[in-house]
C-alpha positions in Angstrom: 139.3 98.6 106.7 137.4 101.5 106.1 138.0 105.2 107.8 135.4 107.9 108.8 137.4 110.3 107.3 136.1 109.1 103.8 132.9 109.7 105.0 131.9 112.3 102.4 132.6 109.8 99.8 130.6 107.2 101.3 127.8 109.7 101.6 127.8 110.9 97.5 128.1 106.9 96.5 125.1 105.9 99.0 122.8 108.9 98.3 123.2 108.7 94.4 125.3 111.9 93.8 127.4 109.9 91.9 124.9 108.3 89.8 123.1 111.7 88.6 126.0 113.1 87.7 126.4 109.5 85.3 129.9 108.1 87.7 129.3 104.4 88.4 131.4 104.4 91.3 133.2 101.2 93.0 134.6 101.6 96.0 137.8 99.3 97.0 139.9 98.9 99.5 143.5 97.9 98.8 144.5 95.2 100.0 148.0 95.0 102.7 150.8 96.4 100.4 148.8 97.7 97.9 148.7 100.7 96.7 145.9 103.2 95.5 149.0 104.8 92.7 149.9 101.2 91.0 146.2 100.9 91.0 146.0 104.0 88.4 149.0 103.5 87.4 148.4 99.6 86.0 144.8 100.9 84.5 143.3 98.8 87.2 141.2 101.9 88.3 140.3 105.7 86.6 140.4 107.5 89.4 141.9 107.2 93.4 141.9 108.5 96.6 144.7 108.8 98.4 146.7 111.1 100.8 148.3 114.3 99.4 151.9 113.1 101.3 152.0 110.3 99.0 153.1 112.7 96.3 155.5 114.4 98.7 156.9 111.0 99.6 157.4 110.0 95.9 158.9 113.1 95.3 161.3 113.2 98.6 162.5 109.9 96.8 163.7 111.6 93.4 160.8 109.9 91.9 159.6 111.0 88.8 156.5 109.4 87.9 154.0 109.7 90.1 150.3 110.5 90.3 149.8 114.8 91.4 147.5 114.8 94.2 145.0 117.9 94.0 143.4 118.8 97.3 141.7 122.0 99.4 143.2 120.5 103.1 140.9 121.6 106.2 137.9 123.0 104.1 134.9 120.3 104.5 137.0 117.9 103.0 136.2 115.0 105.6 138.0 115.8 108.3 136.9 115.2 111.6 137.3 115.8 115.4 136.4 113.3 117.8 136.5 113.5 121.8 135.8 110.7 124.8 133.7 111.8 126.9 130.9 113.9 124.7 131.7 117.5 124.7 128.6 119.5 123.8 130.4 122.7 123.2 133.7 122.4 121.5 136.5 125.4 121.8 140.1 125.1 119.6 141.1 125.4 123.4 140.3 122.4 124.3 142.5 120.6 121.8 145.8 122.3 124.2 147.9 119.0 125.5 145.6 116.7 124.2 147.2 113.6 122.6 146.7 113.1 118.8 
C-alpha cells in the first residue's frame, strides 16, 4: 500500500528530479513483516525511508545496531492535513476535539 504522506517522493521520482541529479530510483514497498532497516541492513537496498520512531524504538530496546534516522519533522516534509467535508479556509482552531 502506498501513503500520501510519501507524496514528495513520488513527485521527485515521476517528474525526473531524481534522474538529473543521476539517482535511478526504485521504489518498493515491503512486503507484511518486512522491514525498510533489514532491507539496508542485508544490502538489499542503498538507501530507505522509514519513520524516525523506528530508531527510537530500536533504541528503547537496548539495541545497538540500527540505522540513525535524519529528519526536519513538520517543515514541508510531506505532511498533510485532510478534513470531510471541504473546508476552504483552514484555522489551527479547527483541529480543537477533532479525532486523529
Amino acid at each position: 500500500m502506498r501513503s500520501v504522506f510519501y507524496t514528495p517522493v513520488y513527485a521527485a521520482i515521476s517528474r525526473g528530479f531524481c534522474a538529473e541529479e543521476g539517482l535511478e530510483v526504485e521504489v518498493y514497498t515491503c512486503a507484511p513483516g518486512e522491514k525498510t532497516t533489514d532491507l539496508a541492513a542485508q544490502g538489499r537496498a542503498d538507501a530507505v525511508q522509514s519513520s524516525p520512531s523506528g530508531g527510537l524504538v530500536s533504541a528503547d530496546r537496548g539495541e545497538t545496531d540500527f540505522p540513525l534516522h535524519f529528519a526536519q519533522i513538520n517543515r514541508r516534509d510531506g505532511f498533510f492535513l485532510v478534513a470531510r467535508p471541504e473546508r476552504t479556509q483552514f484555522q489551527w482552531m479547527d483541529l480543537e476535539g477533532a479525532d486523529p
